[in-house]
Steps between C-alpha positions, in 0.01 A plus 500: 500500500289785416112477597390582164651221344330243745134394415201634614210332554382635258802358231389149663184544358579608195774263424285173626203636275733501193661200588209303565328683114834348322455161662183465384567611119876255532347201680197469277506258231874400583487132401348204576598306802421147335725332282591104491732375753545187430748381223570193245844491372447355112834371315641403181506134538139470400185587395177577698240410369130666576182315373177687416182397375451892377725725328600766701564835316777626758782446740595677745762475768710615777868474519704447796858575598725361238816310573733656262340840415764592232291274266143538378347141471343441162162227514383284236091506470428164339144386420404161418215248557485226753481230263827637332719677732840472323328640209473890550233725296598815593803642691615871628722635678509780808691607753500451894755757569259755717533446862248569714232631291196333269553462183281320219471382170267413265459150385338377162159350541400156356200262483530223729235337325487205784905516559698584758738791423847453688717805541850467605754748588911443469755740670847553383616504902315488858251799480289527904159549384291615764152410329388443155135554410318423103171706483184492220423776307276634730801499770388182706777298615500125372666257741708220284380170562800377667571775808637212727809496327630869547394605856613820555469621127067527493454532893443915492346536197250750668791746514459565092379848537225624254736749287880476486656789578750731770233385766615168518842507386857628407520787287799700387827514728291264759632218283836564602445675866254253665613213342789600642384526861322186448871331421640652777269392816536124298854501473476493115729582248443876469353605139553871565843603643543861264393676830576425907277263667351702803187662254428104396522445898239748571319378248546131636330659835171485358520187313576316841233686643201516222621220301637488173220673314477863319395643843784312681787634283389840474365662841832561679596734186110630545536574880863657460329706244235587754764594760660720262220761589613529837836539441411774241302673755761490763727649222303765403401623888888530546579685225164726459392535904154523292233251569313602134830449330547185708167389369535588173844355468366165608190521254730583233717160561190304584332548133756539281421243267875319508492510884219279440564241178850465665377388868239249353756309271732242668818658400800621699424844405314643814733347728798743384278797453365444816847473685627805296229681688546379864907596428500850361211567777735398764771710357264779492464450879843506561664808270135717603376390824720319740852636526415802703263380740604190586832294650735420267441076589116600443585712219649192317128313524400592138861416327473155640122438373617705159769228454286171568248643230753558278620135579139375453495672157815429386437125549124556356670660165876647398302824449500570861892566461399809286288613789817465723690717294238777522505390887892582518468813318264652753660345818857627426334847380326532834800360696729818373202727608469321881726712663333732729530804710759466746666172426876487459653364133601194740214403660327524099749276392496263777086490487524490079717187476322323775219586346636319186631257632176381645385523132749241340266253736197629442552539106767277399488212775105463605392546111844219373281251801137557357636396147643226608291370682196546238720216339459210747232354323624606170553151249707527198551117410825499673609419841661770552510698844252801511818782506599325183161494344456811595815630319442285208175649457639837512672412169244371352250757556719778398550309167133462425444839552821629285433281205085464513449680154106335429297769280163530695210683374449708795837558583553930594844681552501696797377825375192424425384346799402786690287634194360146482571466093483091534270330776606110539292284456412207712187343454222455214229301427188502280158403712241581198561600159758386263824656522549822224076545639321644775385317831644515827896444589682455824872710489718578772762771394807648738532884452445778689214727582548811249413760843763364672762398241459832260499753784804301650713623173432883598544388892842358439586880325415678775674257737775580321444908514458458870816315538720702303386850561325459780707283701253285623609195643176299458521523151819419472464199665193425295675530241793277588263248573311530174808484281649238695217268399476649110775600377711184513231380253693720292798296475291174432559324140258211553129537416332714819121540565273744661492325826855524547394880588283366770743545803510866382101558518564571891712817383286641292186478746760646755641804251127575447397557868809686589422679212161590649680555815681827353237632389265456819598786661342686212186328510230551776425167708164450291695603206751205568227271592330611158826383276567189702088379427481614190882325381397191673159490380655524097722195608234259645276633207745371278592165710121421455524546142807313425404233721362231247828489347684500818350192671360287231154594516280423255426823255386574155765531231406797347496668808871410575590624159298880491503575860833340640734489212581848565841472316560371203805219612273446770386075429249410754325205348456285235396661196 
């Protein structure tokens, strides 16, 4: 391999100083690492009965994992006094169905005057309830009279956090993802089974670790996001030999504001962007930098590490199949253009189908293993053997996904992610004011940063100028990369979202630096050096503006609304 494209000491620097920047923006405010642990399972073969000698104004509680998650358990709030329990004054009814996360609800207040108050709760099935806490008006917790009877069920009750909110729960596709993992390291029926278990597993890594709390379910996603900036500077040092480019590359990745809401939300999403990444860089390595300089057993190094990412992905999310296209495209490409100097058509042949050969293993065997495997602890109610859940499940994701027609309010069509016409929306909540007023709001919002995303568009042009009339092989394998991960989106009927343009944000930071990269030899050194501050210096500007509405922070309304909402389709909070 080249020189230029190894680090300097200098590119160590650089890259550990962003890396270290991003962790401290991505770890910050992740989640809370308490949440109860213990759990009561409560049935429908009575009621329970809780006796107070105040009236609480709430209830709040925690649910655990639920025995048959296909059904949302519905709970009967009776209220009655202790001289006349069978007669009830007041009844309502909620819902337990929210795994994992607090929820509350308000409950009507009444004068004791001397009486007890009795408050009893009756489930239409089992419902795991991990703890269960009434609270005053002022938020103190009140401790029924009669504790002894539910151990397990009031034994945590300093766990109730002040405010409700992302911080100590599930929000979004978390319901579905960590629950998920939770079900899957307990040998539970598995509630989500649209998408291959080995993102749920990874998830699962930091619940057995951390716990089963916000923080537990959502670092792994949070450090592969972190090692993303790495990998993006390796990238970029291969392709540019430029250590600003490198750096700027890196910085580009590190603050683009989907890089960041996707990482810090326990969904599968980072896992397959990530491994789409590590595969097309190991391709790059082979088609660019190995195969002339190195023995043809040593050459194959990066093909066999391209093809266990691609099996990593692949079992992560079906997506990863779309990067394996784009992977075959640019292998067979390069394979017709391998034949050097002095080699006879036979020894080309004899080299090209070994060469292939060795492929069918390393793309077709070791990724066919990986997805298998990622099934072992797979449950699906039967008892099936894991190659036939495995192939069941095959059917039954690729019916979900054909015939899931749900209207969504944020839902986007592919062309108009990149100019960012419809930001999802995952999280909201109101800390002062009413809603429809002013006061402060938490958000979190995926989308992309507008430096990044908007240049891309004009990026992706040129790559395709350069390709065409220029004949340069970096962009055209840019390219192939880029469209392998968009375009099928194309093609998709079912309601699609903005993050599903995620495992394409690597692309466009790429397109941009080798963008920069033709032009450098134009530019002086302090010229260069100039572009890449100034460009990066626009993007982190804008990361620390956006960043309220990107990790839940606390913020005025009325500045999301005049200085955020900078399009019109754009919904960032409440309003």
């Amino acid at each position: 391999m080249d020189k230029s494209c190894r680090l300097s000491r200098l590119d160590w620097l650089l890259l550990c100083a962003i890396t270290v920047l991003y962790s401290l923006f991505a770890l910050h405010d992740l989640g809370s690492r308490v949440a109860p642990e213990n759990a009561m399972t409560l049935g429908p073969d009575c009621g329970y009965c809780f006796v107070f000698s105040e009236s609480p104004s709430a209830m709040c509680w925690f649910d655990g994992p639920q025995p048959d998650p296909r059904q949302d358990p519905a709970v009967t709030v009776r209220y009655s006094s202790l001289d006349d329990l069978q007669n009830y004054f007041h009844q309502q009814e909620i819902s337990f169905g929210k795994v994992f996360t607090w929820q509350s609800v308000s409950l009507p207040q009444w004068d004791m005057q001397g009486d007890k108050l009795v408050i009893t709760l009756s489930f239409d099935r089992e419902v795991p309830v991990k703890e269960l806490v009434f609270v005053d008006e002022n938020g103190s917790r009140i401790l029924p009279e009669n504790i002894e009877f539910y151990p397990g069920l009031f034994d945590e009750q300093e766990t109730l956090p002040r405010w409700l909110g992302f911080r100590n729960g599930m929000y979004f596709d978390e319901i579905y993802h960590a629950r998920s993992a939770y079900e899957l390291l307990n040998g539970l029926y598995c509630y989500e089974n649209t998408h291959p278990p080995l993102g749920k597993l990874l998830i699962g890594l930091g619940i057995l670790i951390f716990g089963m709390n916000p923080f537990g379910w959502r670092i792994v996603g949070t450090l592969f996001g972190i090692a993303m900036c790495p990998v993006m500077y390796v990238f970029c040092k291969r392709m540019t030999r430029s250590t600003p480019l490198s750096t700027l590359g890196c910085w580009l990745l590190a603050f683009d504001f989907m890089h960041f809401v996707q990482t810090r939300i326990a969904t599968i999403d980072v896992y397959i962007t990530f491994f789409v990444m590590a595969m097309y860089l190991f391709m790059y390595e082979y088609v660019f930098l190995t195969q002339k300089d190195k023995p043809f057993k040593e050459s194959l190094r990066p093909l066999f590490f391209c093809g266990l990412a691609m099996g990593l992905g692949i079992a992560c999310k079906w997506t990863g199949v779309y990067a394996g296209a784009g992977l075959a495209v640019i292998f067979f490409a390069s394979l017709l253009r391998q034949r050097s100097p002095g080699e006879s058509a036979a020894e080309y042949r004899r080299r090209a189908w070994r060469t292939m050969g060795l492929c069918v293993v390393f793309f077709v065997v070791v990724p066919a293993v990986i997805y298998t495997l990622s099934y072992l602890p797979f449950e699906d109610g039967s008892n099936h053997s894991v190659l036939r859940k495995m192939l069941e499940n095959q059917f039954d994701m690729f019916a979900y996904h054909t015939n899931e027609q749900r209207a969504h309010r944020f839902a986007s069509r592919w062309y108009e992610w990149p100019i960012m016409v419809r930001p999802i929306w995952y999280f909201a909540d109101i800390i002062t004011g009413a809603e429809g007023s002013g006061g402060l709001r938490e958000n979190i919002s995926a989308f992309g940063n507008p430096a990044v995303w908007w240049l891309g568009i004009p990026a992706a042009v040129y790559m395709v100028f350069r390709a065409l009339v220029r004949k340069d092989r970096t962009a055209a394998f840019l390219l192939v990369g880029y469209c392998a991960q968009y375009l099928p989106w194309s093609l998709i009927s079912r309601p699609t979202f903005i993050y599903h343009y995620f495992p394409s944000v690597p692309f466009v930071v790429l397109m941009l630096a080798h963008s920069l990269s033709c032009w450098k030899d134009r530019l002086s050194r302090r010229g260069l050096m100039a572009v890449c501050i100034g460009y990066g210096a626009v993007v982190f500007g804008l990361f620390l503006l956006f960043y309220p509405v990107l990790a839940g922070q606390a913020v005025d309304a009325a500045f999301i609304t005049e200085k955020l909402r900078w399009l019109d389709s754009w919904v960032l909070t409440l309003e």
